[in-house]
C-alpha positions in Angstrom: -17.6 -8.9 -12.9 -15.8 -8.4 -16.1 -16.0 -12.0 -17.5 -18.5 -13.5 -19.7 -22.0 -12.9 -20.0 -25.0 -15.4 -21.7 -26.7 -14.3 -23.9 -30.3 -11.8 -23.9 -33.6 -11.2 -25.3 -33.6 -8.0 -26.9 -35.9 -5.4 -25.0 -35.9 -7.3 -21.8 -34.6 -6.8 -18.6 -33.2 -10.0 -16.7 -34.4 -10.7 -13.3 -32.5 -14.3 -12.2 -33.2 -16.5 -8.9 -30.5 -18.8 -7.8 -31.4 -21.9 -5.9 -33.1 -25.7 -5.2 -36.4 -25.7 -6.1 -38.0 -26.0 -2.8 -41.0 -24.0 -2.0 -39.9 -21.9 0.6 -37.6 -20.5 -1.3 -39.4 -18.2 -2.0 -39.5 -18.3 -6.0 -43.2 -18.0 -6.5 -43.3 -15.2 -5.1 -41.2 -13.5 -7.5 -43.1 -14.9 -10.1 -46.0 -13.3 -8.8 -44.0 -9.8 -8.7 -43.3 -10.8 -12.5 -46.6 -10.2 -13.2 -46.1 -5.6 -11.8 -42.8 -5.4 -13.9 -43.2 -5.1 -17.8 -40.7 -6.2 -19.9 -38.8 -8.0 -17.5 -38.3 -11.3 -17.9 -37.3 -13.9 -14.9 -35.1 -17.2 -15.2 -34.3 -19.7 -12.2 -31.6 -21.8 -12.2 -31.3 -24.9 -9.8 -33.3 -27.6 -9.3 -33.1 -31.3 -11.1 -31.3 -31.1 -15.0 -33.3 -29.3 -17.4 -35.0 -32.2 -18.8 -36.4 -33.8 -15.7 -38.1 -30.6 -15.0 -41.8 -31.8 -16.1 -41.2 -34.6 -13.6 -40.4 -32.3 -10.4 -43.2 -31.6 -8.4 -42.2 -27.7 -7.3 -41.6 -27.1 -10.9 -45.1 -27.9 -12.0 -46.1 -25.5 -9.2 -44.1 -22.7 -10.0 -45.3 -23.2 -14.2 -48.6 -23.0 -12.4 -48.1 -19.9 -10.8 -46.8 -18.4 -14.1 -49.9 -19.5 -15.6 -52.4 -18.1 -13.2 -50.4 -14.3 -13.5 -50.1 -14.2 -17.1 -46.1 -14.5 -17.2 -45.6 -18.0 -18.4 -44.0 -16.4 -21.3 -41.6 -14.5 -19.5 -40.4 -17.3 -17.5 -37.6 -19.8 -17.6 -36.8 -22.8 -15.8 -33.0 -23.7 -16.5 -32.6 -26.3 -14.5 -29.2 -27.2 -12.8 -26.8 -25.1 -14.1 -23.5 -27.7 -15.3 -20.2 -26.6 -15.9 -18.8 -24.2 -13.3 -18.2 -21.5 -15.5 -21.9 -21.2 -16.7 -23.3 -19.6 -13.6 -20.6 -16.7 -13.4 -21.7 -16.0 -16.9 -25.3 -16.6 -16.2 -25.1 -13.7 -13.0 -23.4 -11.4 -15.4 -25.9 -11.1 -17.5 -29.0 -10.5 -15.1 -30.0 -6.9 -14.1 -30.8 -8.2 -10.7 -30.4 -11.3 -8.6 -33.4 -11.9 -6.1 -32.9 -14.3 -3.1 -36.6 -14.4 -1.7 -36.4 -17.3 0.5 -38.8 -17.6 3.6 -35.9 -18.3 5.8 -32.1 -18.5 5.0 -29.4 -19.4 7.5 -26.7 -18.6 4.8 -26.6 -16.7 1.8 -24.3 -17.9 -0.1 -26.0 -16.9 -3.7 -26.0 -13.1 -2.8 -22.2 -13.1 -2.3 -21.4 -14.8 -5.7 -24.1 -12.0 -7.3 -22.0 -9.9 -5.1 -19.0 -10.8 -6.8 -20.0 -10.8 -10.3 -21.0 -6.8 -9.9 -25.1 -7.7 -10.0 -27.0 -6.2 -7.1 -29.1 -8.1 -5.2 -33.1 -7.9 -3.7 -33.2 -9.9 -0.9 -35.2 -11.4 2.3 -34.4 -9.8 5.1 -33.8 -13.1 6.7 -31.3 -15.0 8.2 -27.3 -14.6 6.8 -29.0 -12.7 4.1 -29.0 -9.5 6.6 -25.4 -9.4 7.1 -24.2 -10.4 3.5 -26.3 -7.8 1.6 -26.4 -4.5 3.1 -29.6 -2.4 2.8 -29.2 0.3 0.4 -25.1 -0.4 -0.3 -24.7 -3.5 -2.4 -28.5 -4.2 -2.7 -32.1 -3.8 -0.9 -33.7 -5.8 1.7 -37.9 -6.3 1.4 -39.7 -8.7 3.7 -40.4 -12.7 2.9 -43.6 -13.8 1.3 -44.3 -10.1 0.2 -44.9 -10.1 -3.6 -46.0 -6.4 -3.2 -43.1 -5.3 -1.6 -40.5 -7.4 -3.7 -42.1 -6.0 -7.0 -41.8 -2.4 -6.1 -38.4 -2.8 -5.1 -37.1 -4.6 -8.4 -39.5 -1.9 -10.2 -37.3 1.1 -8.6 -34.1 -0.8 -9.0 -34.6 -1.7 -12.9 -35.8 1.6 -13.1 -32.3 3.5 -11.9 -29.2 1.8 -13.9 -26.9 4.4 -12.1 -28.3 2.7 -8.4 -27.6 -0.8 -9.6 -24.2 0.6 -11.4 -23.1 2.0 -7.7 -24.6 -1.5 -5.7 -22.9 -3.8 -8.3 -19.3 -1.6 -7.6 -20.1 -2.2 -3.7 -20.7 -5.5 -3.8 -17.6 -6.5 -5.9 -15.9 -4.2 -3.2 -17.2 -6.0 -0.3 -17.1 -9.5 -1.6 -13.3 -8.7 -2.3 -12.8 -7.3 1.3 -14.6 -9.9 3.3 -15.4 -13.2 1.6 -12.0 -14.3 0.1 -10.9 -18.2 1.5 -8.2 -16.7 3.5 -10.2 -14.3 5.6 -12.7 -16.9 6.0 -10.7 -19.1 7.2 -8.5 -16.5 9.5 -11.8 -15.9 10.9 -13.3 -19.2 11.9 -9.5 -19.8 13.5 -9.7 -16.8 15.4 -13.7 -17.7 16.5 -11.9 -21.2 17.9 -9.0 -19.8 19.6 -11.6 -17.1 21.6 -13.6 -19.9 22.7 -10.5 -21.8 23.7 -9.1 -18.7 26.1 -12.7 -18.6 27.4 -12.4 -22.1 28.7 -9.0 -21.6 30.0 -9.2 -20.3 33.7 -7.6 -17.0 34.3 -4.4 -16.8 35.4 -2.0 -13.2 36.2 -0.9 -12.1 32.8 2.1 -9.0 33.0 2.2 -6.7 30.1 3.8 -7.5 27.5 7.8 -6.3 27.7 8.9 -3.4 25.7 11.1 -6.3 23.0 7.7 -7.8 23.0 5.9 -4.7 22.1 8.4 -3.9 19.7 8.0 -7.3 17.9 4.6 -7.4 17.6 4.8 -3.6 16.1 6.9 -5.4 13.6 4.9 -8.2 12.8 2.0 -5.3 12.1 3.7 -3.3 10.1 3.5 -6.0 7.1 -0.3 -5.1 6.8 0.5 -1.4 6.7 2.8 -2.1 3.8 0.3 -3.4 2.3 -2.2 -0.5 2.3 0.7 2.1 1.0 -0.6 2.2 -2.2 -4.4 3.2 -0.9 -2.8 5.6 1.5 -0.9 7.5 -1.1 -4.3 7.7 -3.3 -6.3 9.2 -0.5 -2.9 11.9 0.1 -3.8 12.8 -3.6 -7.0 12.9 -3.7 -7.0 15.3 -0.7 -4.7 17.4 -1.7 -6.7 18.3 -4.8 -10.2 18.2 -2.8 -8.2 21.1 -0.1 -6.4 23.2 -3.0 -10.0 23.4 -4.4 -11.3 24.9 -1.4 -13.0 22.2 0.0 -12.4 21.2 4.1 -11.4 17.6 5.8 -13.0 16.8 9.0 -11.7 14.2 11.3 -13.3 12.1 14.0 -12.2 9.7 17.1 -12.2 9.1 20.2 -9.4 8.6 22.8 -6.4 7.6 21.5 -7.7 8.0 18.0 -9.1 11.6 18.8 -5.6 12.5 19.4 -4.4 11.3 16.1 -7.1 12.9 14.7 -6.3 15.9 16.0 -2.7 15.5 15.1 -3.5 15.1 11.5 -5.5 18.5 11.3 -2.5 19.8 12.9 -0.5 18.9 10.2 -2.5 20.0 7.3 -3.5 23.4 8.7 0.3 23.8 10.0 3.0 21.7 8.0 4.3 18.3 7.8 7.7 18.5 6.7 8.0 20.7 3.4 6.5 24.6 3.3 3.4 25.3 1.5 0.8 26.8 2.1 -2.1 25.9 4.9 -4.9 23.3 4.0 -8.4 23.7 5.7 -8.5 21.0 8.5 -11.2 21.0 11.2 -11.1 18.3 14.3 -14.5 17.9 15.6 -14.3 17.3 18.9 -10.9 20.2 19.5 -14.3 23.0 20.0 -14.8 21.9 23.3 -18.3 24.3 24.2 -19.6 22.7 21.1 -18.6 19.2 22.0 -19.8 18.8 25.2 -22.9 21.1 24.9 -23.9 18.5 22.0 -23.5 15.6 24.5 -25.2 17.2 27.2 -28.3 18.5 24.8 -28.3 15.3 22.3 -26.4 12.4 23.7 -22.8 11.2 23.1 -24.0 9.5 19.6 -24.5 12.5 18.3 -21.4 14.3 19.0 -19.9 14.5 16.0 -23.0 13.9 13.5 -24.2 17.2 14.5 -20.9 18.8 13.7 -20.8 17.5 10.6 -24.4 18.7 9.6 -23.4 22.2 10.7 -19.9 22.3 8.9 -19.8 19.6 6.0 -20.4 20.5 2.8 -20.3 18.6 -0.6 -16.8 17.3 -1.9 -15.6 17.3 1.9 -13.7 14.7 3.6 -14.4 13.1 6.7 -11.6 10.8 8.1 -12.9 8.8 10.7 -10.8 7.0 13.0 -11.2 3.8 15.3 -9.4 1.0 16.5 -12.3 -1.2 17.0 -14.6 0.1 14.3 -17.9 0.4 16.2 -17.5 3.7 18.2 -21.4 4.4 17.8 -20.8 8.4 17.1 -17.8 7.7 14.9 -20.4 5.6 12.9 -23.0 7.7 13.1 -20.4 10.8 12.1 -20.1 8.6 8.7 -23.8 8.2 8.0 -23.9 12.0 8.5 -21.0 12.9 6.5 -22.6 10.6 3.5 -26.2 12.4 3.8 -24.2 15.6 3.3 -22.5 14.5 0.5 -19.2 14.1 1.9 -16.4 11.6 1.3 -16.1 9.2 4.1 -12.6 7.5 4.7 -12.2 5.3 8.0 -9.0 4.0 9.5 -9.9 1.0 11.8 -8.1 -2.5 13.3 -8.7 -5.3 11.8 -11.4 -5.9 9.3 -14.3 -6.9 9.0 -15.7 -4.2 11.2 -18.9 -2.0 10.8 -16.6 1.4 10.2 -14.7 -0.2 7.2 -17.9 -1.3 5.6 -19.8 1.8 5.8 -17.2 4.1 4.6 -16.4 5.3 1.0 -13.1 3.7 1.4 -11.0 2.3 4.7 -7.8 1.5 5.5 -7.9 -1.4 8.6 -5.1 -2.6 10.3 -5.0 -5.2 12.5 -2.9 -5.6 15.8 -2.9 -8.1 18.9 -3.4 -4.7 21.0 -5.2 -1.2 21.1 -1.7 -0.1 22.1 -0.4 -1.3 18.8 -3.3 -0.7 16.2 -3.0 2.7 17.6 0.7 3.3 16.7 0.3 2.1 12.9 -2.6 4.3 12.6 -0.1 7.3 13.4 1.9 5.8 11.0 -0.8 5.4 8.7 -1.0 9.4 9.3 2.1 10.4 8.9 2.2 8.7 5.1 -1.0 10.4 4.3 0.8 13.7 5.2 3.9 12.7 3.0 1.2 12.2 0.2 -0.4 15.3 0.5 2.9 17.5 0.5 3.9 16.0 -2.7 0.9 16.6 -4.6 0.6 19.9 -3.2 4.4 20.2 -3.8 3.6 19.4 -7.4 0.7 21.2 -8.1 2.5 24.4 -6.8 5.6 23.8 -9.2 7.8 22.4 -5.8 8.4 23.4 -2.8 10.5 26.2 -1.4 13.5 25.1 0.6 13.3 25.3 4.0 15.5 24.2 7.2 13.9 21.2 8.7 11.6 21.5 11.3 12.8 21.2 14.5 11.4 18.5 16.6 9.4 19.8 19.6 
């Protein structure tokens, strides 16, 4: 996002599609959204080299369509973009990237907007609805809508601060999900599922406690990995609590315990004195809990909670070892309407929690049993975190014996 950037007309806003120049890609239809948008001007790179243009066949269409909307001024045919380097710079330097194809299996040219820090309008077609998410790195409108598409670049051009906070997210995800290695670890992992489905089942023992222990080991290498991130959140927290604002956890099972362990902690003490941190685990009220279930369903266990008890410059925490506990989700999306902070500690990414959230730590382990035990880790270095800074903050802490273990 930080590299290069081509060159702009002064006073106009850059709107840039990305792609072969086919018809149902979709192109003319932005052109005819051109026509709703002042000031904007639209350039689409792909197609045959710059000077075969008058010879291809979609190009004279699309010069066409300019012509018969009055924008043939503000519109530029590229061509195919040659050296590697000049598409980066070309993204850069575009307010928005539209992908507005009838149908797309992939979506590849919303990722590489993704990753130069451009949000992206797109059809809400094909790979296109997993690769941009609605409202977080970009907007979805419907194919063959030139209505809907130019009221959707009009709001977007319109709000810098939106496209600031989509570009950030898509950098974000891009970074998170889409490097080779990931990729790759994926598409292996896809194989070897499809490889244990073939295999007929057999008795399987649990794994032996040296086992256990080994693959705990193997783990913990990922949760070295996210100290850095875990020590920012202890920070951060600590200075969100001392200012009199409230973290609320979330889980279920194994990972309500932990998040009721971690509440425990804060309102309590981890291992040095200091005074008590507002900590509230939503599902430890019982009457509430269950009357919520009974009254709204499950899924809303814990978004109701936090609707009642959230307020802004909270923290939620929300755990899950698979990531796609529907009320932990739908806890985030409340906690994020409220204007709350939203944190999610998950397995192995991708998974819908880490995406949604503000930030995520995930971890990934060959069992429940295992994810589990570096989330309590995970916990216990948050903890550390947030009795230094307090620690620090409050000029030290006052010596104390060490707390005996119970």
């Amino acid at each position: 996002p930080d590299g290069p950037r081509r060159r702009r007309r002064a006073g106009m806003r850059r709107v840039l599609c990305v792609g072969r120049l086919v018809q149902r890609k979709g192109i003319g239809n932005v052109i005819e959204a051109l026509a709703e948008l002042p000031a904007t001007e639209l350039l689409v790179a792909g197609g045959p080299a710059r000077d075969q243009l008058d010879a291809d066949p979609e190009a004279q269409r699309l010069r066409a369509v300019a012509e018969r909307c009055g924008v043939a001024d503000r519109v530029e045919l590229c061509g195919r973009v040659g050296r590697a380097a000049d598409l980066p710079a070309l993204m850069r330097s575009a307010d928005v990237i539209v992908c507005a194809p009838w149908y797309e299996p992939f979506g590849i040219v919303p990722l590489e907007a993704m990753a130069c820090g451009v949000p992206v309008v797109a059809s809400a077609v094909g790979g296109m609805i997993d690769t941009v998410v609605d409202g977080v790195t970009g907007v979805h409108v419907p194919p063959r809508d030139p209505e809907r598409l130019a009221a959707a670049l009009r709001a977007l051009l319109d709000d810098p601060e939106r496209r600031a906070a989509f570009g950030s997210a898509g950098v974000r995800r891009a970074r998170r999900l889409y490097d080779w290695r990931r990729v790759a670890t994926a598409t292996l992992d896809v194989y070897a599922r499809q490889a244990r489905r073939a295999t007929p089942r057999r008795f399987k023992l649990a794994a032996s406690g040296r086992e256990h222990l080994g693959a705990l080991h193997a783990a913990l290498g990922g949760l070295d990995a996210e100290s850095e991130r875990l020590e920012q959140w202890g920070r951060a927290l600590a200075g969100r609590l001392l200012d009199g604002a409230r973290l609320l956890t979330v889980g279920n099972g194994g990972s309500a315990a932990q998040a009721q362990h971690l509440t425990a902690e804060l309102v309590g003490r981890y291992q040095t004195e200091r005074r008590p941190l507002s900590a509230l685990c939503l599902h430890s009220d019982g009457s509430s809990f269950t009357a919520i279930c009974n009254d709204y369903g499950a899924e809303e266990a814990f978004a109701r909670q936090v609707h009642a008890h959230a307020r802004p410059g909270d923290v939620l925490l929300a755990l899950s070892t698979s990531g796609r506990s529907a009320n932990v989700l739908a806890a985030v999306r409340a906690a994020a309407e409220c204007g709350v902070t939203t944190w999610g500690v998950s397995g192995g990414a991708p998974n819908p929690l880490g995406e949604i959230c503000d930030d995520a730590v995930c971890l990934a382990g060959p069992t429940t049993a295992t994810i589990q035990e570096l989330h309590l880790v995970a916990l216990h270095m948050l903890c550390s975190a947030v009795d230094r800074e307090v620690a620090l903050r409050d000029g030290g802490a006052p010596e104390q014996p060490e707390r005996a273990p119970v």
